[in-house]
N, C-alpha and C positions, 0 to 999 in steps of 0.2 A: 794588508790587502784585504778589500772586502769583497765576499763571494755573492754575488750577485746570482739567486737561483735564477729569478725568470729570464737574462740573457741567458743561462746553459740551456734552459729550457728551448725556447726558440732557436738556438744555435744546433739544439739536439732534434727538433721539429723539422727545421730548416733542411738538415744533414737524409734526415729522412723521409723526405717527402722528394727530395733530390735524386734519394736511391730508389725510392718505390717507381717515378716517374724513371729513370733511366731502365731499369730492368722491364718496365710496361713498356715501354719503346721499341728495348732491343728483343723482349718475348714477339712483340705485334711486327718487328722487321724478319727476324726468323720463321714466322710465321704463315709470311705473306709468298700466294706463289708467285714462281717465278712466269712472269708474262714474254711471250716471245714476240716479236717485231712484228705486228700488226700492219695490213698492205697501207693503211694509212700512217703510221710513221715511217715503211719504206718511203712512199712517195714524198713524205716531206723533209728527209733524208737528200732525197736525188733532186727537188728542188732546190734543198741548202746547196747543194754542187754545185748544181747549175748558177744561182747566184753569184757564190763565189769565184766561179769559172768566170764568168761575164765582167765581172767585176776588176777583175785582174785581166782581161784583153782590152777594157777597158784603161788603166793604167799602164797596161805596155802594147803600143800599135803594134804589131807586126803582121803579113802574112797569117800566119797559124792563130793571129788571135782575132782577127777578118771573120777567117773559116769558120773559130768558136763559136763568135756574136753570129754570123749563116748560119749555123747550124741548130742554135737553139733559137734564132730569132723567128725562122720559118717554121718553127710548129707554134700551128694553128694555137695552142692552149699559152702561147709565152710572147706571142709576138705582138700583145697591144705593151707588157709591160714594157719588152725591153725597148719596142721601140721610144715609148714615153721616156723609156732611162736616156736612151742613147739623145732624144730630141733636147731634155735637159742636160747633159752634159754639152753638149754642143753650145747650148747657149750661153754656160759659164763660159766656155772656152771662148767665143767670140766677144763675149763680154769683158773678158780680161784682155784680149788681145787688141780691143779698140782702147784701153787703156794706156797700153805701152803705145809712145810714140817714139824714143831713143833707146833702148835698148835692144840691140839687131838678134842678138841668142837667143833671151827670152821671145821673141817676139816669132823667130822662124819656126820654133821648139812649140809653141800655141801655135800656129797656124797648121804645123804637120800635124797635130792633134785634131782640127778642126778640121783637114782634111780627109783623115783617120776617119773621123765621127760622122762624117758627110759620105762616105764613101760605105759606110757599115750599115746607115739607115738607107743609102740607095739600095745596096743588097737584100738586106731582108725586104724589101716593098714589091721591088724584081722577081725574086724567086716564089 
């Protein structure tokens, strides 16, 4: 077997520039303070909610998820989006449901939908 100095060399280079980098890392993470919740990442925090909230009354109609889409849809600061969300969802849904011509399940399950989605942008426009 023959010892190859400049692999150990590089392999030994390697090995430490590995460890000076990892301990400059974790020195400058220790280091760093600690930042508390800034009113702009609260808010964009409570817009992530909000999205998700919509998003999910979205994919289940009911009642309570009506109120949801009301409820964030009439403030002034959310009601161009959602209603744009809700005017697009709508038009997949009527888009797929002029598709079905024989299948009666699919077909009532899209139009309660499209009811849903019709009945949530009359609300927010109303209130």
């Amino acid at each position: 077997m023959k010892f190859n100095y400049h692999n150990k060399l590089t392999t030994s280079a390697q090995l430490l520039s590995t460890r000076l980098l990892s301990t400059g890392l974790l020195s400058a993470v220790l280091t760093m303070p600690v930042q508390a919740n800034t009113p702009e990442q609260s808010e964009e925090y409570n817009i992530g909610v909000m999205v998700k909230s919509v998003d999910n009354a979205i994919k289940t109609p009911s009642k309570n998820s009506l109120e949801l889409i009301s409820h964030y849809g009439t403030d002034s600061r959310y009601y161009v989006m959602i209603r744009g969300w809700l005017v697009q969802e709508l038009q997949g849904v009527n888009s797929q449901l002029s598709a079905y011509r024989s299948d009666d399940e699919i077909k009532s399950r899209l139009q309660a939908k499209s009811d849903f989605l019709t009945q949530a942008i009359r609300r927010i426009d109303l209130e």
